[in-house]
C-alpha positions in Angstrom: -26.6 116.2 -18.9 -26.7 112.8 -20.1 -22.2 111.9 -21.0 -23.5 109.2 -23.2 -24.6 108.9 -27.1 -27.5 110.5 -28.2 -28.7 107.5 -30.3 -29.3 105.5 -27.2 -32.3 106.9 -26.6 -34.4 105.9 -29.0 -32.4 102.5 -29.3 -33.9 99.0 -28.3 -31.9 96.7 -26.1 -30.6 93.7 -27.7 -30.1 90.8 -25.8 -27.9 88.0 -27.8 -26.2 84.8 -26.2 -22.6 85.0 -25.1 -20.8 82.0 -26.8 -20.2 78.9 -24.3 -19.1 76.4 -26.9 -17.5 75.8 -29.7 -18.9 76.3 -33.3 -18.2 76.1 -37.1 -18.9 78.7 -39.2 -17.8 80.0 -42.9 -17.0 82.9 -41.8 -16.2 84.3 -38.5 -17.0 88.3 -37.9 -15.2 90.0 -34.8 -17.2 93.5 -33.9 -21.4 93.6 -34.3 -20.8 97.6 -35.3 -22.0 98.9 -39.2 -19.4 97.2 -40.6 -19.4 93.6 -39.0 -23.4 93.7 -39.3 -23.5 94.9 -42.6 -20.7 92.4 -43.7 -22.8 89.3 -41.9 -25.6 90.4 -43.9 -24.7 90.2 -47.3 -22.7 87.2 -46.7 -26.0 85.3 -44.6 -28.2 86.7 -48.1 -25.8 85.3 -50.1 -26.0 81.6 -48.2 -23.1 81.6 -45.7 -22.8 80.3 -42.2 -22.1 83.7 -40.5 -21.0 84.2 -37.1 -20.4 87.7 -35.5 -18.5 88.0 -32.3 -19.5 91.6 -30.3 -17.2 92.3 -27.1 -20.2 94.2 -25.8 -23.4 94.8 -27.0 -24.5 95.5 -30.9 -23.8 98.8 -32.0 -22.9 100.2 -28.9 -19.2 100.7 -29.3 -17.9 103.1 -32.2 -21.0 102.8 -35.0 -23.2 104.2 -31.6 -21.0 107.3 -30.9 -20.4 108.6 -34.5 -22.6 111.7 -35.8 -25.3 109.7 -38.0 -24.0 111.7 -40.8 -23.7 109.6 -44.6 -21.9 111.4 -47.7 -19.8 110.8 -50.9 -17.4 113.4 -49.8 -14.5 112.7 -47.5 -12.8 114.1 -44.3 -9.4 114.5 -45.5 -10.8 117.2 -48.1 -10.4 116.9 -52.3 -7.8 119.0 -52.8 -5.3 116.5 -50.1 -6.8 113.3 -52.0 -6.2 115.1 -55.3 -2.7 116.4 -54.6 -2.1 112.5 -53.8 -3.9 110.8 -56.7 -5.6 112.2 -59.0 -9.2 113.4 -60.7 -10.0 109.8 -61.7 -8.9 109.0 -58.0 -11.0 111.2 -56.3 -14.4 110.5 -58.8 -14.1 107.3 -57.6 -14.0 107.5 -54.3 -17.2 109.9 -53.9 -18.5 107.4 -56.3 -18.3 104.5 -54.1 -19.3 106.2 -50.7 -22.5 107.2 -52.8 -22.6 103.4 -53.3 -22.7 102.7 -49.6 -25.0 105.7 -48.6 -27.7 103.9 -51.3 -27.2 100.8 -49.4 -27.7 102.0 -46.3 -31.3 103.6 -48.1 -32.2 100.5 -50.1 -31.5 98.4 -46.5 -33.7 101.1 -44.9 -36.2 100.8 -47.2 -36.0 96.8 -47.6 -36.8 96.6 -43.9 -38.8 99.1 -42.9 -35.8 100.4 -40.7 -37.6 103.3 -38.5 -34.1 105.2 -38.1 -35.3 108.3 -39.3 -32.7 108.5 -42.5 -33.5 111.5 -44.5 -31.9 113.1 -47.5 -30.3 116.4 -46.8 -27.7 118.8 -48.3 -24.3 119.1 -47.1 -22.6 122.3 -46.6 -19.1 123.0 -46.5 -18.8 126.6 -45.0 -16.2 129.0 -43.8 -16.8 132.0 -41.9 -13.2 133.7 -43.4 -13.2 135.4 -46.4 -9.6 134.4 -46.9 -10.7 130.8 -47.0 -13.1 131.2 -50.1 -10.6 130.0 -52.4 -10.2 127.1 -50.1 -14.4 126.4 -50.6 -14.2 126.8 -54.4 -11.7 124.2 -55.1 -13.5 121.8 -53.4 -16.7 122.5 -55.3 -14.8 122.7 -58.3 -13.3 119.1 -57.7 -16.6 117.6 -56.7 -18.2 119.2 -59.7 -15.8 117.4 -61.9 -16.2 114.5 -60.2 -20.0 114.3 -61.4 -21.1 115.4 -58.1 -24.6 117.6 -57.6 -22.2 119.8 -56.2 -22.7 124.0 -55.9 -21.1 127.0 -55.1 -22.8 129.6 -52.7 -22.1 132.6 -50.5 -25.4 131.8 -48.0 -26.5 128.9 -45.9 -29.3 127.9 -43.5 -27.0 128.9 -40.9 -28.2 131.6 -38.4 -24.6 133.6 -38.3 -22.7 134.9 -41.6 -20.5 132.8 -43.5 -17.7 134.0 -46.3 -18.6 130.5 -48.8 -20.2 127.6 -49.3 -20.0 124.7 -51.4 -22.7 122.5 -51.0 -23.4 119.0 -52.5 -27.3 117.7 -52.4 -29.1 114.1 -51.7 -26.8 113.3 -49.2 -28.4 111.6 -45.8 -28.2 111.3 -41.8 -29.8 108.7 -39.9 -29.8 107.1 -36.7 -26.9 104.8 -36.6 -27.5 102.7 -33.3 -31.2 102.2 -34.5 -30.4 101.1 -37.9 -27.7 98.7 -37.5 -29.5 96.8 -34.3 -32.3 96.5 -36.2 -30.8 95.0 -39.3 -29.1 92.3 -37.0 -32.3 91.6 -35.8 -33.3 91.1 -39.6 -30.3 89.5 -40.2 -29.8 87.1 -36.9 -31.6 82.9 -37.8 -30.3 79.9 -39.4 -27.2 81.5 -41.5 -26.2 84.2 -38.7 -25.3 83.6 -35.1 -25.0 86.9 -33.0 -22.9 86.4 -29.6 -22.9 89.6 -27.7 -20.3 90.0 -24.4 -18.0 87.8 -26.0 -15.0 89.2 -26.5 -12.2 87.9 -29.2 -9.4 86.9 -27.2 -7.0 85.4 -30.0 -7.3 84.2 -33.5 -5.0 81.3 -34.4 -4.2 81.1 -37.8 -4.4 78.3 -39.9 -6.0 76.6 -43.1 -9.0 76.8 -40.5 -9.0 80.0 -38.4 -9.9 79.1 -34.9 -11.2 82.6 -33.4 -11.0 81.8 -29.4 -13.7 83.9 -26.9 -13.2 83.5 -22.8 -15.7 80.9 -23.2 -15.9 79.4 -26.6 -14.6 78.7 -30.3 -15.2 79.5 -33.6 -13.7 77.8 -36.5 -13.8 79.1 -39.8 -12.1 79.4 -43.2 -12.6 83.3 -42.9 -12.0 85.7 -40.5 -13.3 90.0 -40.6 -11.7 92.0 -38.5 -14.5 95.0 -38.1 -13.3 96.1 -35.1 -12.6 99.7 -35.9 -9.0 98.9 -36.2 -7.5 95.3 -36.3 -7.3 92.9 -33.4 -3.5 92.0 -32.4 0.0 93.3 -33.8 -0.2 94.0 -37.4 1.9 96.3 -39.4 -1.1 97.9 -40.2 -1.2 99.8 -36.8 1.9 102.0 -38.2 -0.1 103.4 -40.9 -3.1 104.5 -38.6 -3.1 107.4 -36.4 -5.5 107.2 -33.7 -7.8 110.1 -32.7 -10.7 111.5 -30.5 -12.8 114.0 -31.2 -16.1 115.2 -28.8 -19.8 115.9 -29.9 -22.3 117.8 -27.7 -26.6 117.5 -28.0 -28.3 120.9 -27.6 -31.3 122.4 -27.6 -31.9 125.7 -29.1 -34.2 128.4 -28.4 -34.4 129.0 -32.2 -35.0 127.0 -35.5 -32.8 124.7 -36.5 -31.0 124.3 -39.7 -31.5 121.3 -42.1 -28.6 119.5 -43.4 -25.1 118.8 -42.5 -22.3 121.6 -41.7 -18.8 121.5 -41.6 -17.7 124.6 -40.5 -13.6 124.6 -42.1 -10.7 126.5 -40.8 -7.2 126.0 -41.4 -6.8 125.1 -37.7 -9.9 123.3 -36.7 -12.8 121.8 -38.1 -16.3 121.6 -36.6 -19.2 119.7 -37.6 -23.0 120.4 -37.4 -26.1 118.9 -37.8 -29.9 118.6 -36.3 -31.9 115.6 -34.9 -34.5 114.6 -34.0 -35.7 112.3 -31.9 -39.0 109.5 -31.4 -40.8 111.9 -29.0 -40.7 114.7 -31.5 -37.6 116.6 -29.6 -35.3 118.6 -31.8 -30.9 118.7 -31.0 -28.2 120.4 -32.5 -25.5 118.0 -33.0 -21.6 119.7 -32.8 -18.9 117.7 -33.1 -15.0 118.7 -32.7 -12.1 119.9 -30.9 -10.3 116.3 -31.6 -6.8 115.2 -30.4 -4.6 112.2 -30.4 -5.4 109.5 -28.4 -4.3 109.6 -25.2 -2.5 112.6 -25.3 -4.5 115.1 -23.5 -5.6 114.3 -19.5 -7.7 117.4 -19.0 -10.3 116.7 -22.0 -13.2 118.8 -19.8 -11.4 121.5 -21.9 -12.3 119.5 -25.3 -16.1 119.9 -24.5 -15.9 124.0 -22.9 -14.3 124.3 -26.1 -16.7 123.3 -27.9 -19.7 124.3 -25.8 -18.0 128.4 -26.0 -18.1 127.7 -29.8 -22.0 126.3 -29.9 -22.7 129.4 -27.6 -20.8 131.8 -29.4 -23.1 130.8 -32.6 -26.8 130.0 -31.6 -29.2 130.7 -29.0 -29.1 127.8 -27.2 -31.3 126.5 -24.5 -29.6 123.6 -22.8 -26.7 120.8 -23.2 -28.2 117.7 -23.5 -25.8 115.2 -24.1 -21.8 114.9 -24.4 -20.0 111.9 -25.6 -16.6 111.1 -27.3 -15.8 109.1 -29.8 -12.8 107.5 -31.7 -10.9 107.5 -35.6 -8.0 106.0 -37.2 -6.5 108.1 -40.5 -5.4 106.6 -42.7 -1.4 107.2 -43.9 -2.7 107.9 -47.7 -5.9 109.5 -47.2 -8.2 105.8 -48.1 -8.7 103.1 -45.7 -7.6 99.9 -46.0 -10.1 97.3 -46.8 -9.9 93.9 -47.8 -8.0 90.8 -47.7 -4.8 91.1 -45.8 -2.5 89.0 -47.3 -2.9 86.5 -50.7 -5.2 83.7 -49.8 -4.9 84.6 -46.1 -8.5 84.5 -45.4 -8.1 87.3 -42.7 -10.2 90.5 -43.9 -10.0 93.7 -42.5 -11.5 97.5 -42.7 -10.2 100.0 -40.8 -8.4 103.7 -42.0 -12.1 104.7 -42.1 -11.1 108.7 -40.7 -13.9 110.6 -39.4 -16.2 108.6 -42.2 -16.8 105.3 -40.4 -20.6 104.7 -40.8 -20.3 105.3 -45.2 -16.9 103.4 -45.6 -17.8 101.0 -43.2 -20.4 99.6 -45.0 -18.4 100.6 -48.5 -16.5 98.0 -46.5 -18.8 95.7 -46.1 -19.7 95.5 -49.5 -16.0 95.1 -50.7 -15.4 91.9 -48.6 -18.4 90.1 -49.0 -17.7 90.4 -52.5 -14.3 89.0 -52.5 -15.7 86.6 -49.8 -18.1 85.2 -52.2 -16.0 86.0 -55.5 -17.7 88.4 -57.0 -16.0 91.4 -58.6 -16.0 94.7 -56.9 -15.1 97.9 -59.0 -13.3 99.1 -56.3 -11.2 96.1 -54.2 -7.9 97.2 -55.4 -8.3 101.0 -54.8 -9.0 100.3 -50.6 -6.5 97.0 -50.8 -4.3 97.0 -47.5 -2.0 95.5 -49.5 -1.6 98.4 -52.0 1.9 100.2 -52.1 1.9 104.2 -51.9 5.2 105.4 -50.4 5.3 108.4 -51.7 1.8 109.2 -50.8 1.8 108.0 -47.1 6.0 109.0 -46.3 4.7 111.8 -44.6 2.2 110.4 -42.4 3.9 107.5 -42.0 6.9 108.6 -40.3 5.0 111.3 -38.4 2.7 108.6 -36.4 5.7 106.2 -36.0 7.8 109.2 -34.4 5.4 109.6 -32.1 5.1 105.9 -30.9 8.5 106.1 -30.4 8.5 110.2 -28.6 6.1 108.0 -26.3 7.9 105.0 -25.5 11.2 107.0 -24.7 9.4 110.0 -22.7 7.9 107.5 -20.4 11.2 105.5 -19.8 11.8 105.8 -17.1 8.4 106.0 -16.1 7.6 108.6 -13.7 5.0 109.1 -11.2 2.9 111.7 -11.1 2.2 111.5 -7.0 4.3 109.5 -4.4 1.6 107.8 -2.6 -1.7 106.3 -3.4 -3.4 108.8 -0.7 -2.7 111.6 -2.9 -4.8 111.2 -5.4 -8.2 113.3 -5.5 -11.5 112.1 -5.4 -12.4 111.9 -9.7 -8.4 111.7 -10.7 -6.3 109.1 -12.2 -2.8 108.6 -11.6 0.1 107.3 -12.7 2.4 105.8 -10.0 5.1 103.5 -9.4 4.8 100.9 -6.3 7.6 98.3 -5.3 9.1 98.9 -9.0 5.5 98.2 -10.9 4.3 100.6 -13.4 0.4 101.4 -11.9 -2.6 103.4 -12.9 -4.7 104.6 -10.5 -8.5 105.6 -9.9 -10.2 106.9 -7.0 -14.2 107.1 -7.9 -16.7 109.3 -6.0 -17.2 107.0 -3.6 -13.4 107.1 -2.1 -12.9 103.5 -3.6 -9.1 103.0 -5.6 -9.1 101.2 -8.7 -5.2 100.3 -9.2 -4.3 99.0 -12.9 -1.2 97.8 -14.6 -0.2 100.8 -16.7 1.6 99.3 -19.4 -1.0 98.9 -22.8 -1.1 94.9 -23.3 -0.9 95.9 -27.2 2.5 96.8 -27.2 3.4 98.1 -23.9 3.3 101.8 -23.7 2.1 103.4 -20.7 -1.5 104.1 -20.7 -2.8 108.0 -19.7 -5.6 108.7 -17.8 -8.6 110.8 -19.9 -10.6 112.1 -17.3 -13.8 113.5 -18.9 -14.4 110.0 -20.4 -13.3 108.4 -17.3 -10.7 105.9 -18.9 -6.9 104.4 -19.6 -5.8 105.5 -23.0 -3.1 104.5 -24.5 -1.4 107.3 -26.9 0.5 104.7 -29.4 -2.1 102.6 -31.5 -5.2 104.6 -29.4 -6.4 101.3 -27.1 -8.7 102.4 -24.3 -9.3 100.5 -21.0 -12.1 101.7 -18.5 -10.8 102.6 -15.0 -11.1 98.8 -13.7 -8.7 97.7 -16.8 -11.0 96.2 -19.7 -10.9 97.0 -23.0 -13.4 99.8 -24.5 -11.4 100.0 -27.9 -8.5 99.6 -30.0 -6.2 97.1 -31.4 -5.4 95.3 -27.6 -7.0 92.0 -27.2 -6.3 91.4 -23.2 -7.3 93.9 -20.4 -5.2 95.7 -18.1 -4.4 93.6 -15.1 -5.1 94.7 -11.4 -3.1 95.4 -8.5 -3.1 91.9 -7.5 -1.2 90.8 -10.5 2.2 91.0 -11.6 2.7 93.5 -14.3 6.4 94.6 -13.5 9.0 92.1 -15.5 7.2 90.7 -18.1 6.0 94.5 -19.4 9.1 96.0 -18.8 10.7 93.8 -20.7 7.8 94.4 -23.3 7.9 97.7 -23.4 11.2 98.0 -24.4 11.2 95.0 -27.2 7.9 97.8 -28.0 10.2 101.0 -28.9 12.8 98.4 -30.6 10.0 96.7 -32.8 9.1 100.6 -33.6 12.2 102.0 -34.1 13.1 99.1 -36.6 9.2 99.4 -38.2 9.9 103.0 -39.0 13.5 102.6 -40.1 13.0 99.8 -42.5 9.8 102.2 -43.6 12.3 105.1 -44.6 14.5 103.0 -46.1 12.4 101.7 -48.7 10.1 104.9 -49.0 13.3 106.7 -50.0 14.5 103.7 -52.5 10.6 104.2 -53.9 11.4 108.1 -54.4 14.6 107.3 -56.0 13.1 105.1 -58.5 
């Protein structure tokens, strides 16, 4: 079984410089995913000095371990956006994701783009009678929204369902394939690509100067399209970080066209087919998520999901397995656009389980403020857009928990005495001489020892063992076993034993739960002055 992404098979390598000097640029993009590709694109098109800054390698971070799946309607479900907006609301927002999925076409189309994008239909089942009702709301909101939406009792599925509500000329693609190929459309004299060069700071000024282990970029604008924002912003309190698990099968039966998200009150599931250069045909499945960093054993996350796969088709073999990341949003949209008047920082993040359609919705949004164009739908996604009442809830749930973190793992608390204990395939926490530690020992008997306080904001990193990585369960930054960043909103890695990570993190850990405790303090107190008003 291949524990990677399914897309990388049929993926070219790219092989961009790493930046060794320092540069001007109109703007400067930090992540070479959909939405920093997409974003470099327009703006290049459009005559700007573009440069985009990719840690690793294009598309090979979150856009390459998403589910290739593009639709107008939402994770979070109707009936939650509707109960916080309204019709109009909701219309809109299926209106503009069907905006980004014909972008994605017309690029596809434009370029020639061999990613095998295909319109399908898009089911959204349950196998519980009692859940029909459930079903037929959402088609009914959809239908007023102007959707091609319908109601129906069967599917393509090969097991029995209770409903259906199913909305046609949706798409899947390729994801990896597509965006690495329209860098390599979009990459010449008004885009610079730099691959393994890693953002380590942005200073701030009437001229950003965005500062890589080895070079500069100066620029009057600055994207964040890393998934979730580089730094400390206030932003990170109104995102809840997640993971959630897909596996690649083969069947020994037909597969079903289209894209399935099996609901249940409890759990959600998602479902869809592929297939691949050499003619080979997968199942996709994708659930069984958690927060980030709280769950050690996540084998369990894929048996899980493998037992529910089994329990459903006639399947042959598991193929792949792979992981993959998402922020939610506190008010059910993301947050896209400028972050603060005449700033010049942009950002999109929020994007849910719906990264690949609002990340290029994204994309569209900031070029056009970028270049000063209207865009119908700027202030709807603003970050800076007020909703108290609509993201209370969330809002003080996810803050709660930072804080439930910080305090459970003061003091911290080893979970074995001595290095020598842990297993071959295990990482540890453990406290040596006073230093907060994370430790690895591989299959070869070799330790990799860590600092295990996040360098976001200092919470202690957890060890996830099927994905072989530190993740930190406050604002959902991930480290591999030797300490570098995979993900998430920390710029610096996680220093080794060598280092000195005792003092200086203790101390930030703690000014950590005070900056939290405050953050979601001050957030009651003027969410309950907004209900009052």
């Amino acid at each position: 079984m291949k524990t990677t992404s399914i897309w990388r098979q049929d993926a070219e390598a790219t092989h961009y410089p790493t930046l060794h000097e320092e540069i001007e640029a109109d703007v400067a993009i930090i992540g070479g995913g959909i939405t920093g590709i997409t974003t470099a694109h327009l703006l290049a098109s459009a005559g700007k000095r573009v440069v985009v800054l990719e840690a690793l390698q294009v598309a090979e971070s979150t856009t390459g371990y998403s589910t290739g799946n593009l639709y107008s309607y939402v994770g979070e479900y109707l009936q939650k956006l509707k109960t916080k907006y309204d019709q109009e609301t909701v219309s809109r927002v299926m209106a503009s994701r069907a905006s980004a999925v014909d972008m994605i076409e017309s690029l596809t189309n434009k370029f020639s783009i061999d990613c095998h994008f295909k319109r399908i239909p898009f089911y959204l089942t349950t196998e519980h009678a009692e859940e029909d009702e459930f079903i037929r709301n959402e088609f009914e909101i959809a239908q007023a929204a102007g959707t091609p939406a319908h109601f129906d009792t069967t599917s393509p599925l090969p097991f029995p369902i209770g409903s259906a509500f199913r909305l046609d000329h949706q798409a899947q693609f390729n994801p990896m394939v597509y965006v690495k190929s329209l860098a390599r459309h979009t990459a010449g004299p008004n885009c610079q690509i730099f691959e393994n060069s890693k953002v380590l700071k942005v200073d701030e000024g009437d001229t950003h100067v965005v500062h890589t282990q080895h070079g500069k970029v100066r620029a009057k604008q600055v994207v964040h399209a890393t998934h979730t924002p580089k730094g400390i912003w206030f932003l990170h309190t109104l995102l809840g970080p997640y993971r959630e698990y897909a596996l690649g099968v083969k069947l020994n039966q037909p597969y079903p066209e289209g894209t399935y998200w099996n609901y249940h009150a409890m759990h959600h599931h998602s479902l869809r087919t592929y297939t691949n250069d050499q003619g080979e045909h997968f199942l996709l499945v994708l659930g069984e998520s958690h927060k980030v960093g709280h769950k050690e054993n996540n084998q369990e996350n894929f048996q899980k999901l493998e037992q529910y796969v089994r329990e459903r088709f006639d399947v042959k073999s598991v193929e792949y397995r792979w992981g993959a990341q998402q922020y939610k949003p506190a008010d059910g949209l993301p947050y896209i656009g400028q972050r603060d008047k005449d700033s010049g920082i942009y950002v999109g993040t929020g994007y849910a389980a719906d990264g690949l359609t609002y990340g290029t919705l994204a994309a569209m949004v900031i070029s056009d403020l970028i270049l000063g164009k209207e865009n119908p739908y700027a202030d709807m996604y603003s970050p800076n857009r007020h909703n108290p009442m609509k993201s209370a809830g969330k809002f003080m749930k996810e803050n709660t928990d930072v804080m439930m973190q910080l305090i459970k793992d003061l003091p911290y608390r080893s979970q074995v005495e001595k290095l020598d204990e842990i297993p071959v395939g295990e990482g540890k926490n453990v406290e040596i001489d006073g230093k907060n530690y994370g430790a690895y020992r591989d299959h070869s008997g070799h330790l990799h020892v860590v600092s295990a306080m996040c360098t976001h904001m200092g919470c202690v990193v957890h060890w996830n063992k099927s994905e072989t990585s530190w993740d930190c369960p406050c604002h959902g930054s991930r480290f591999d076993f030797e300490g570098k960043v995979l993900e998430g909103p920390a710029y610096y890695n996680l220093s080794k034993m060598e280092g000195k990570p005792s003092t200086v993190n203790r101390f930030k850990k703690l000014s950590s739960a005070v900056f939290f405790a405050g953050t979601a303090l001050a957030g009651a107190y003027f969410i309950r002055k907004a209900l009052k008003k």
